[in-house]
C-alpha positions as CSV (number, residue, x, y, z in Angstrom):
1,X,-149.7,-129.5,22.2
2,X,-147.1,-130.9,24.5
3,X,-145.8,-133.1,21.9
4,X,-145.1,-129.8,19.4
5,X,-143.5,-128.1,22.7
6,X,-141.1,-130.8,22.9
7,X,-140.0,-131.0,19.2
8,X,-139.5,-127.2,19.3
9,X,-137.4,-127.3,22.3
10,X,-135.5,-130.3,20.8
11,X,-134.7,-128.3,17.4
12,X,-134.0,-125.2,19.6
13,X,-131.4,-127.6,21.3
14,X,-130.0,-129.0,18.1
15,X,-129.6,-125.8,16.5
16,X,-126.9,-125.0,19.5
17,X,-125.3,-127.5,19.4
18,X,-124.5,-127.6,16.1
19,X,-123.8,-124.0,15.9
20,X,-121.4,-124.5,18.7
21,X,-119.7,-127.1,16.6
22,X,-119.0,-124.6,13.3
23,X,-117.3,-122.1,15.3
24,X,-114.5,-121.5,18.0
25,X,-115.8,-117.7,18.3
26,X,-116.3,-116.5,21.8
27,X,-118.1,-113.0,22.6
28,X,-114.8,-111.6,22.4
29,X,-114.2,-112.0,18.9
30,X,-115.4,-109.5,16.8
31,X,-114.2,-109.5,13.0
32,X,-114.1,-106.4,10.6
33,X,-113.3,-106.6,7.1
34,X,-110.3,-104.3,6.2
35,X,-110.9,-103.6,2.5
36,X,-108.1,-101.8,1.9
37,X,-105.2,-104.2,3.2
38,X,-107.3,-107.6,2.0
39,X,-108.0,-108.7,5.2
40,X,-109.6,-109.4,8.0
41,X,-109.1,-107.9,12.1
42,X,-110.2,-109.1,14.8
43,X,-111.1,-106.2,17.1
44,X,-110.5,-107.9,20.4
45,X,-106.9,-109.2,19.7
46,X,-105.8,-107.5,16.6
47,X,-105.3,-111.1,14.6
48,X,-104.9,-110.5,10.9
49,X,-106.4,-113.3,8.9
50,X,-106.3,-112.9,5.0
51,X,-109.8,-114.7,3.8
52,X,-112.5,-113.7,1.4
53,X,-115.2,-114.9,3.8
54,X,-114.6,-113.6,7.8
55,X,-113.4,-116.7,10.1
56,X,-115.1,-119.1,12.1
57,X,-112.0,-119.9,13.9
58,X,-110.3,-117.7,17.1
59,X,-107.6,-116.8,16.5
60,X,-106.2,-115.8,19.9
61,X,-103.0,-116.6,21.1
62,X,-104.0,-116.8,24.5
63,X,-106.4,-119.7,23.4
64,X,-104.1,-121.6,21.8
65,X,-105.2,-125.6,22.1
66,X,-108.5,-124.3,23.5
67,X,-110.6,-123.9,19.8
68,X,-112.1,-127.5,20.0
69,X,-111.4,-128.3,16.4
């Protein structure tokens, strides 16, 4: 029983640390599809970011050299 404990918390721990790795995000950002213009908005900083699938990357200018990547 211990044993599956421990692989459960160890996939638990994997899975965030590789979902850290695919994104920059942070709570702040917040991406909505505008249809209309083709693009996407972040609601936190206004960035525009013309993409068919919604970003993985912030695009803050106030994080500038911070996104890890």
């Amino acid at each position: 029983m211990a044993f599956l404990l421990f692989i459960l918390g160890f996939g638990v721990f994997a899975y965030m640390v590789w979902k850290r790795r695919m994104t920059t995000l942070t709570r702040n950002c917040r991406w909505r599809q505008d249809r209309a213009a083709g693009d996407w908005v972040c609601a936190y900083c206004s960035e525009r970011v013309v993409s068919e699938k919604e970003p993985l990357v912030c695009r803050d200018p106030e994080r500038d050299g911070m996104t890890g990547l």
